[in-house]
C-alpha positions, 0 to 999 in steps of 0.5 A, spaced: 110 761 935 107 754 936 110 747 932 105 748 927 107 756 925 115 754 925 113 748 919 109 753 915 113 759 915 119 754 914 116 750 908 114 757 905 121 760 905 123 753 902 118 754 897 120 761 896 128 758 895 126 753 889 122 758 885 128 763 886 133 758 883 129 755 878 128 762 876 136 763 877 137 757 873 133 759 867 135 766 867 143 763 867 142 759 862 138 764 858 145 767 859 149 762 856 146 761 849 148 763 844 147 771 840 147 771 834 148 778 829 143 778 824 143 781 817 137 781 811 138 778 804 137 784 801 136 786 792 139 791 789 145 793 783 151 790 784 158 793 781 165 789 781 171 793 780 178 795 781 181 799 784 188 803 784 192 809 783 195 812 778 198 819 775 195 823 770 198 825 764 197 829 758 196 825 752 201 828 748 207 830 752 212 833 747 219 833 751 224 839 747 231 838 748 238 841 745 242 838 739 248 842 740 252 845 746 252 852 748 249 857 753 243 860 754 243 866 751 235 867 751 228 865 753 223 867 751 217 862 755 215 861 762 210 856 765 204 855 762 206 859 756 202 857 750 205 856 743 205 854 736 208 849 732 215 853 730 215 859 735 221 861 738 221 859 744 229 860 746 235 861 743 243 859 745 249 863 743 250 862 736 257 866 736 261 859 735 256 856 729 256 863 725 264 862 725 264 855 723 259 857 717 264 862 715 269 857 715 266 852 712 263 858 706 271 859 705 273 852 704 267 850 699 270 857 695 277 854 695 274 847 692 271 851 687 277 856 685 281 849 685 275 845 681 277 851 676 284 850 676 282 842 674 279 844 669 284 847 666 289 842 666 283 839 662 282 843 656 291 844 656 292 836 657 286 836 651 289 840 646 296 837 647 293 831 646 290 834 639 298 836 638 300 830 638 295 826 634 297 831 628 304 830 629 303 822 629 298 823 623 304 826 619 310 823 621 307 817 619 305 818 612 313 821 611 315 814 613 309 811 608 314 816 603 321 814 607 321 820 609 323 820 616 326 814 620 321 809 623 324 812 629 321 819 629 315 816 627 315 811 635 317 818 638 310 821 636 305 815 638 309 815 644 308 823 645 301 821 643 300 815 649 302 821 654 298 826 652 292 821 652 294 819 659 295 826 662 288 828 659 285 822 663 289 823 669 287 831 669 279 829 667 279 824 673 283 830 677 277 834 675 273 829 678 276 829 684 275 837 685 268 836 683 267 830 689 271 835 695 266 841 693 260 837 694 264 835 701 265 842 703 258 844 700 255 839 705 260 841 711 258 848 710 250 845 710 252 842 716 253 848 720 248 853 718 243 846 721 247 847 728 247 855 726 240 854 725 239 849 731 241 854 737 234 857 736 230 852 740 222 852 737 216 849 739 215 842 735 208 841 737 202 847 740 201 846 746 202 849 753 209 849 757 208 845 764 215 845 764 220 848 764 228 847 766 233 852 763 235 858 766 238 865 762 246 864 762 246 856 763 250 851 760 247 846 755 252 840 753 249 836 749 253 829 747 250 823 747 243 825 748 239 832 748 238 835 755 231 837 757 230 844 756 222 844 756 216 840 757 210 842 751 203 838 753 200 838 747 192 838 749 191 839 756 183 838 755 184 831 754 188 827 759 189 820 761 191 816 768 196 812 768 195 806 773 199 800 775 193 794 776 195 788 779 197 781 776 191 778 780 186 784 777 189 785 770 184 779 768 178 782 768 180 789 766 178 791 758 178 795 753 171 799 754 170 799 761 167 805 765 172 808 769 171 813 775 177 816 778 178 823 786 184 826 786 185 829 792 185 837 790 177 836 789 176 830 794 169 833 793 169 831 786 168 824 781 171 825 775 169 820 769 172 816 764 174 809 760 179 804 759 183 806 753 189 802 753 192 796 757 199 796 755 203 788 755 209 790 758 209 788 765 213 792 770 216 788 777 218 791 783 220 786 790 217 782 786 210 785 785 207 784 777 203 790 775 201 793 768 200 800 766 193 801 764 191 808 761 185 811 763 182 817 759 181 823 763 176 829 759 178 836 762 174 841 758 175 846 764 182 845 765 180 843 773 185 836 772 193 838 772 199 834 770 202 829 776 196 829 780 195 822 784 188 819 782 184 814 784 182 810 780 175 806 780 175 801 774 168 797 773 169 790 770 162 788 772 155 791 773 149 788 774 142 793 776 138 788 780 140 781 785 140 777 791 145 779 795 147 778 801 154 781 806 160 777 804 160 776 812 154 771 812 158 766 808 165 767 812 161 765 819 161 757 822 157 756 827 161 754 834 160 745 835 158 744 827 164 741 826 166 748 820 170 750 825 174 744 824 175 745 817 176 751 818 182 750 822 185 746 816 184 752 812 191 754 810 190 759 805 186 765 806 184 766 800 176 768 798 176 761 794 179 755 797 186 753 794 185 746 795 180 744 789 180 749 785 173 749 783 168 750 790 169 754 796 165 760 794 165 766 798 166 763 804 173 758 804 172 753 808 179 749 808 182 743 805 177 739 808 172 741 806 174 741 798 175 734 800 168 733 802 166 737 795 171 732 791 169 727 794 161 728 792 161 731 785 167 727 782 165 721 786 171 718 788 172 710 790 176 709 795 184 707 792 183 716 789 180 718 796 186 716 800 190 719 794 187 726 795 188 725 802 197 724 802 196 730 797 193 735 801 197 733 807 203 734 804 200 740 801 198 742 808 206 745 810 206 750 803 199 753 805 201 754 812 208 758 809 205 762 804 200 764 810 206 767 813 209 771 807 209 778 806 203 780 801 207 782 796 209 775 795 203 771 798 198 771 793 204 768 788 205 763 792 197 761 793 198 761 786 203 755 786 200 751 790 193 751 787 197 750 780 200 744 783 194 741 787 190 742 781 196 738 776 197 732 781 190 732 782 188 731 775 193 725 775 188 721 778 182 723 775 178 719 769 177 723 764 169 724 766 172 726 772 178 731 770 173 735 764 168 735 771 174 738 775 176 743 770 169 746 770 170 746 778 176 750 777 174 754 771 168 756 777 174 758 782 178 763 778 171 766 776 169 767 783 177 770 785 176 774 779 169 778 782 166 774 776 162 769 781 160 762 780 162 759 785 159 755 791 157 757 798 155 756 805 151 760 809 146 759 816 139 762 818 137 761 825 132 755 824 125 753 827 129 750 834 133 757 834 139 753 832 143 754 825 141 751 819 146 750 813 144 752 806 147 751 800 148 757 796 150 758 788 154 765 788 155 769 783 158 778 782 162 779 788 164 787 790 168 785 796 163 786 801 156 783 798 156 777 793 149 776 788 145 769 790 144 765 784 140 760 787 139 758 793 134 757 799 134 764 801 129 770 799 129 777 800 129 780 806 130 774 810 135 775 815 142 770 815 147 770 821 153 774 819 156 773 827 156 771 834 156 773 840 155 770 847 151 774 852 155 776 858 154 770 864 152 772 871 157 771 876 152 769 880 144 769 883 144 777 886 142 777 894 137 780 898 141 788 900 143 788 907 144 795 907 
């Protein structure tokens, strides 16, 4: 091979070398770019609602118990016995009580017989009294005549007083028996109820669900009636007996559509409606609830007492929205600056517990709601430095509440943004405070699932970089979120994640082998 041919064959393999690279270089930095995941703004219904689990219970659950002690000497029902008010449904052994009836039957006898006795005295006392009026009549018409000494005549009124006095002292004795009857007569009505309530009998109709009593066992009823039966009284209509969250409570009402599984028919939803939200809270590991009470129809007798049910409460519904998956306002694109914010924000809260009125689905942190502050408030200087020593020194409480257990964590979120807002408000004009409040207002909608609130979600721009666009939000069901306004249409698809492509670890080489 001559010069010449070595210099052409050299700068074609040169030229070859430099369309490879920049085809490697290309493809390596077509690697490096971002990918992201994608998802459509999309319209539909929309539901908000609550969820729990409770257990299910009769209406009217009637429990039968004994008022005296004695032992079961017969029972006449089982489970799922029906019965009518007033049946006989047990009975203890009423030998005891039949002998106190007797005895209290003799004691009103003897009252009576001694009530008699009393009378008597009465009539003697009566007519001793009649004798010893005649007898001072006459003495004292002999003494008019001088008679008899004015002695005899003392003697005969002072016969007369005495008689007077046993008379009064036998009525008052007649009194007295006529007291001791009535008592023993009460006694005696007194033991044939205890005689009469050894006979356990239904109170209500219904069906026994339970029942905890056996032949030859002993009741002792002493300062309560043991439970002898359970009686529901209607088990066609039920009820659910949920425990609802303090943060949820809120928003359930009167009224509301509620759906509720239970396990036995997973397959199955059953239907019903709020029917009662009870006042009294019950704490356990200091976690408030309160008891809602869920009305459960069971016409077929599917339903059984003491079932776990999940229980679905809707407090608010909408047919046809713009929504949007709650991950597309939860994402910050890498190099926006967000990411910064978003490592300052030290509540985790959907709302951001900085100020209370922005935030939307998506948090954003502290500085952030700063920013927002600063903008819809208009803040001078002298408040802005203000604003910032408060959430600083907030930033510590934020990062512990963070770290606490759930059951503790949303009360604790609760303090800071309660004292936030009152510190807050403590620098703002008037004009600027009614504003705030409305913020704040718009932040417990959007706790609530009743929306509101603010957002930010990015689209890939014409560039194919993210573009930020500011969204008004409305209903929440925890995973899509209704768009109010907003620079976004159906269909239009949003960024709800990233991904990098995986990076070359180099240009392949021609294979040798």
């Amino acid at each position: 091979m001559n010069k010449r041919s070595l210099i052409i064959v050299l700068a074609a393999v040169a030229i070859a070398g430099a369309g490879a690279y920049g085809a490697w270089s290309a493809w390596d930095r077509a690697g490096d770019a971002p990918k992201y995941k994608l998802a459509k703004a999309e319209s539909g219904p929309l539901i908000a609602a609550v969820s729990a689990t409770g257990t299910l219970n009769p209406v009217v659950s009637v429990q039968v118990g004994s008022q005296v002690s004695g032992q079961i000497k017969e029972i006449l029902v089982d489970f799922n016995s029906p019965v009518k008010s007033g049946q006989l449904i047990a009975r203890l052994d009423p030998e005891t009580y039949q002998h106190r009836v007797r005895q209290a039957e003799a004691d009103v006898d003897a009252a009576r017989a001694a009530q008699g006795v009393q009378q008597a005295e009465v009539s003697r006392a009566r007519a001793s009294l009649s004798n010893a009026q005649r007898d001072y009549e006459r003495k004292k018409t002999l003494v008019e005549k001088n008679f008899i000494s004015p002695a005899e005549r003392d003697t005969a009124q002072n016969t007369l007083d005495a008689a007077r006095a046993s008379l009064a002292s036998a009525e008052a004795q007649v009194k007295n028996g006529e007291a001791i009857v009535r008592q023993r007569e009460a006694q005696l009505a007194a033991a044939r109820v205890d005689l009469e309530r050894t006979s356990i009998k239904a109170p209500v109709d219904g069906i026994v669900v339970k029942r905890s009593i056996e032949p030859g066992q002993t009741v002792a009823a002493s300062l309560q009636a043991p439970e002898l039966f359970i009686i529901a009284k209607n088990l066609t209509d039920m009820q659910v007996e949920t425990s609802i969250d303090e943060a949820d409570v809120g928003r359930v009402r009167l009224g509301q559509t509620a759906s509720f599984t239970v396990d036995a028919f997973a397959g199955r939803r059953f239907e019903g409606e709020v029917r009662q939200v009870r006042k009294a809270a019950t704490v356990v590991s200091n976690v408030v609830t309160y008891t809602v009470v869920v009305s459960a129809a069971n016409p077929d007798l599917t339903l059984l007492p003491g079932m776990t049910a999940n229980v679905r409460i809707i407090t608010a519904q909408k047919d046809k929205v713009l929504k949007l998956p709650n991950a597309a306002l939860r994402f910050r694109p890498a190099g926006s600056g967000d990411e910064k914010k978003a490592a300052v924000a030290v509540s985790p809260a959907p709302t951001s517990s900085a100020a209370p009125g922005g935030g939307g689905a998506g948090g954003g942190g502290l500085a952030q709601q700063r920013e927002r502050l600063v903008a819809e408030l208009k803040l001078d200087a002298d408040q802005q430095a203000r604003i910032d020593a408060i959430y600083d020194s907030m930033r510590d409480k934020f990062r512990v509440a963070r770290d606490l257990p759930e059951s503790e964590k949303g009360k604790a979120q609760e303090r800071n943004r309660a004292e936030i807002r009152e510190r807050v408000s403590l620098i703002l004009t008037p004009e600027q405070k009614k504003r705030y409040d409305e913020m704040a207002g718009e932040a417990q909608a959007v706790r609530s699932g009743a929306g509101g609130g603010a957002g930010r979600i990015w689209i890939v721009g014409e560039d194919a970089k993210p573009r930020a666009v500011e969204l008004r939000l409305g209903l929440t069901d925890g995973s899509m979120t209704e768009i109010i306004s907003g620079d976004i249409k159906e269909g239009q698809e949003v960024i709800v994640g990233q991904q990098a492509a995986p990076k070359a670890s180099g240009m392949p080489g021609p294979r040798l082998f």
